[in-house]
N, C-alpha and C positions, 0 to 999 in steps of 0.2 A: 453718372451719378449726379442730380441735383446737388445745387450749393445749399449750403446751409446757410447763406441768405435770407433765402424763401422764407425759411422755417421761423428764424428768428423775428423777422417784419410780419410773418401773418401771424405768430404767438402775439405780439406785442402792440398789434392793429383792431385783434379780436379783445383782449383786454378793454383796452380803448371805447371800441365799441359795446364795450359789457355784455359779449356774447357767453353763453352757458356754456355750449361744446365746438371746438373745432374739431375739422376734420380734414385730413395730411396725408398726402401720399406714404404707404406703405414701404420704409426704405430702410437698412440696418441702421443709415447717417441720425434716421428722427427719432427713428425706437430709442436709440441710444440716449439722443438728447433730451429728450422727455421723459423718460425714464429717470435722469440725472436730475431734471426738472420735479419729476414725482417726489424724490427721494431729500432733494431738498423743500418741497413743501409749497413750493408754487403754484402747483395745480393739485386737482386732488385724485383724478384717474385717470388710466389710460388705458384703452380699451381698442382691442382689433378688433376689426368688423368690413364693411363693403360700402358704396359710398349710399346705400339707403340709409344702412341703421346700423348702430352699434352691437356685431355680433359677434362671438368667436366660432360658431360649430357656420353660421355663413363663410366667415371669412374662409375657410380651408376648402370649400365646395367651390367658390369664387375663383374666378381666372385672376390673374395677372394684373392687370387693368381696372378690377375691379376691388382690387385688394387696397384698404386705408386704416389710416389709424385715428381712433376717438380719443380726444380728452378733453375731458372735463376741468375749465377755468375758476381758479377758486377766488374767492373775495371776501374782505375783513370789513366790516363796517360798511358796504355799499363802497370801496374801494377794490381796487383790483390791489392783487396781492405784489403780483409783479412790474415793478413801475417803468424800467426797461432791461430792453436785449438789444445788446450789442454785438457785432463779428469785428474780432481782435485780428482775427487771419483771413486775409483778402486771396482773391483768386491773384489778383497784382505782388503781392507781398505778403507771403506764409511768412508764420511766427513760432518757427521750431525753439524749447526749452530745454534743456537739461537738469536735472531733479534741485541741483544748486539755485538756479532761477526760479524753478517753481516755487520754491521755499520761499524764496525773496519776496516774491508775491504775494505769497501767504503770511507773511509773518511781517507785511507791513512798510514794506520796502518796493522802489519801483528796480524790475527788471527789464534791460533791453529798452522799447519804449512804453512799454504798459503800464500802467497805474496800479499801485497795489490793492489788495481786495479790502473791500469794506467791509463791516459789521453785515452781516445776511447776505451779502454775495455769492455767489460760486462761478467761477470757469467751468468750462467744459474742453477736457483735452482728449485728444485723439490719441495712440497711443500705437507702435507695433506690436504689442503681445498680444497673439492670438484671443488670450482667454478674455482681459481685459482690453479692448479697445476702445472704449466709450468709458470717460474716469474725468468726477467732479476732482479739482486743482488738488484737493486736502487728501484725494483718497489716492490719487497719483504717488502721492510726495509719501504714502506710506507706505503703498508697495516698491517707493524706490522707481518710479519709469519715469520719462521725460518724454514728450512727443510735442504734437502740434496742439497749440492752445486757439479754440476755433470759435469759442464767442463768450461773452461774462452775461449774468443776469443778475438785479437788483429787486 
């Protein structure tokens, strides 16, 4: 499984560079985090497809290898929307929470050694519940799970 490193420095590098679409290996780790990313408003789509062109009826004919995910970087004023992305939990030192800490973070408080969240922020936490395993900090803390807090965006 690639780190979600990657994900975060090339989300955060393509801004930068005020590129329109990135395109990311195919992995449950990115679907999720970009997804988390859609949903809070950072980008504006995301689309599977193969690494020509953003397609969905390709993607499923596509092998393996050829299989990626598109999304589309959104921008306010000739600004990029997302100014950074940060990984909170290192391949060196994971940063497991419990729903008490998540809160603390949420609600403006630093937990463990993390800084609390700002106004437009979100975490993204990993999670072991099957259904939910990819969950922005806020929506963790209201199903109640605690997991790995694996990187914050601004």
């Amino acid at each position: 499984m690639p780190l979600p490193h990657y994900l975060c420095s090339h989300v955060q590098n393509a801004f930068r560079a005020r590129h329109q679409k990135i395109l990311v290996d195919h992995t449950n780790q990115n679907l999720g985090i970009l997804s988390i990313l859609l949903r809070a408003g950072f980008i504006s789509s995301v689309t599977r497809g193969t690494t020509h062109k953003p397609s969905p009826t390709d993607f499923h004919t596509a092998g393996d290898a050829e299989r990626r995910i598109w999304a589309d970087l959104k921008y306010r004023n000739d600004m990029p929307v997302l100014s950074e992305m940060e990984l909170v939990s290192k391949p060196s030192k994971r940063i497991y929470m419990d729903v008490s800490e998540i809160r603390r973070i949420c609600t403006g408080r630093r937990a463990q050694t993390i800084k609390p969240l700002g106004m437009g922020e979100v975490a993204v936490v990993r999670t072991s519940h099957p259904e939910h395993e990819w969950l922005e900090a806020r929506e963790a803390l209201q199903l109640k799970l605690g997991g790995e807090v694996i990187c914050r965006a601004r």
